[in-house]
N, C-alpha and C positions, 0 to 999 in steps of 0.2 A: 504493500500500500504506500508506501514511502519513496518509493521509486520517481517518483518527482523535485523530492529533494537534491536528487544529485545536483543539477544547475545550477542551483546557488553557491558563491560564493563567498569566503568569507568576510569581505568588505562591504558586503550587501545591506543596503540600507531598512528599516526594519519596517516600512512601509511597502516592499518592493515584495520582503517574506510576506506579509500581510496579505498582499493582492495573490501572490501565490498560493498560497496556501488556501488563500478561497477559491480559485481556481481548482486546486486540488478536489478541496471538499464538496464545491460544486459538480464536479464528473463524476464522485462516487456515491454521496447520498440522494443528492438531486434526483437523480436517474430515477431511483426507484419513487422516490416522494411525488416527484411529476408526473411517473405514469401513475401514481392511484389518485394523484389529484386530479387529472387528467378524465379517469374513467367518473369522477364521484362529480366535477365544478367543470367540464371543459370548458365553456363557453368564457364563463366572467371570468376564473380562475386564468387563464392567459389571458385575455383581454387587462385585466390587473396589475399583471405584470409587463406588460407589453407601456403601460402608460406609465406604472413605476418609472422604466427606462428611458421612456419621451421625457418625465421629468426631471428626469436625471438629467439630460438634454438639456432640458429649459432653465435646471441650476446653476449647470455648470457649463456652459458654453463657452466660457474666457479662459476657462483651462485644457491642459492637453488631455484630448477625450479619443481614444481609439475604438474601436471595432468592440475589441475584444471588453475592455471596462464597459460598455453600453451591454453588451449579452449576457457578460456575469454580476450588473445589475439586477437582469431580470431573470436569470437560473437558468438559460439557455448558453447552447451554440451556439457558435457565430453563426450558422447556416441555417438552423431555424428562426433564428433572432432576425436575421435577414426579411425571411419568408415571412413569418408572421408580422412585422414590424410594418412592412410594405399591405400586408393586405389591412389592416389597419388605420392606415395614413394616407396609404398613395404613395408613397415616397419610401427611399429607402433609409435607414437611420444617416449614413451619411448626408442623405442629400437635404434629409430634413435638418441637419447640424448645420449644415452653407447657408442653407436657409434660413434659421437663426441670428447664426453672424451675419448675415448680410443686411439684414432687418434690424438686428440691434446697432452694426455700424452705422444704419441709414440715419437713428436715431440720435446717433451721438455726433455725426456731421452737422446734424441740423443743432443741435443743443451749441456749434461751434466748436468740436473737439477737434486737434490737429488729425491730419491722417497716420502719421506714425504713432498716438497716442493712441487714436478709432484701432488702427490695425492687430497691438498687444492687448489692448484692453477687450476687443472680443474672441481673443485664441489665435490669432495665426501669429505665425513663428514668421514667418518673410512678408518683408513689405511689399516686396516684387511681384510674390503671390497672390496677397492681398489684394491688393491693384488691380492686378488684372483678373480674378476672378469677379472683384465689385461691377468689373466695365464688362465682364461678359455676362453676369445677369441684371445688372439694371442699364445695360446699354451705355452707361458713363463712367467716365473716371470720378474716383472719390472726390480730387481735388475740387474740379468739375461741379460736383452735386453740391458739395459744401460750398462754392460760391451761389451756385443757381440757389440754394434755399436761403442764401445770406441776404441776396438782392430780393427775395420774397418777403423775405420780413419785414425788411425798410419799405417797401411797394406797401405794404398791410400799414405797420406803422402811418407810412406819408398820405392813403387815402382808404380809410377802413372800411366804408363803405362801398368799396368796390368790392370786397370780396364776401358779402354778405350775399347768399344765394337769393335768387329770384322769389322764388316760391315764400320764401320765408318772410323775407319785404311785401309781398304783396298778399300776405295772411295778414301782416300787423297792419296794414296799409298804409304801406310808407311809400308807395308810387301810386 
């Protein structure tokens, strides 16, 4: 049963043993506790755990989050963690995690955070990165978006009444 131990070495930080060792304990009791949870809760009992996991997402998104730490959140493989996580969401855990970051950075350009500050502060490790995945899902570059919302605020500021929708001015009857 210990046969997982070997890898470790002895400079190994005791947070590294921690995630191992649930790993461990996850392939050998998990197994059997899942398949009777399985037979007894299928439906909510994954479904449960599958959102555990999105939340784990939605916690921790500024940190480094792999494959493997989102599956052994939720007691799974990475293979059915996959499978299930996507029929779920639509998306697969990574692409729902880009998805995040790219939403929380949107947020924090527009609040006026730098783009090397946006970049660490929602998990990626390269600005280069960053960058360029922001401009291949929202079609622009950070810098880009963080001016366009900067020049929006002062446009609201300088004539507030322009951005007050139709419908709503002419419910209170202001046209």
């Amino acid at each position: 049963m210990l046969q997982g131990f070997n890898i470790l070495k002895v400079n190994t930080s005791f947070q590294d043993i921690q995630y191992h060792v649930k790993g461990i304990l996850n392939s050998y009791i998990c197994a059997d506790a899942e398949k009777n949870m399985t037979e007894q809760f299928p439906e909510i009992y994954l479904y449960r755990r599958i959102v555990q996991a999105k939340l784990f997402i939605d916690n921790n998104f500024g940190e480094k989050i792999d494959l493997r730490g989102m599956a052994d959140e939720a007691y799974f493989s990475k293979f059915h963690f996959i499978r299930l996580f996507k029929m779920a969401y639509g998306k697969t855990p990574h692409q729902y995690l880009t998805a995040v970051r790219i939403n929380k950075a949107q947020l924090l350009l527009q609040a006026g955070t730098t783009v090397t500050e946006t970049c660490f502060a929602v998990g990626f490790e390269s600005l280069t990165s960053f960058i360029a995945l922001f401009k291949r899902v929202t079609g622009i570059s950070p810098s880009a978006y963080s001016r366009q919302q900067q020049q929006r605020k002062q446009a609201i500021n300088a004539a507030p009444l322009h951005f007050i929708p139709n419908c709503f001015a002419e419910q209170n009857g202001w046209k």
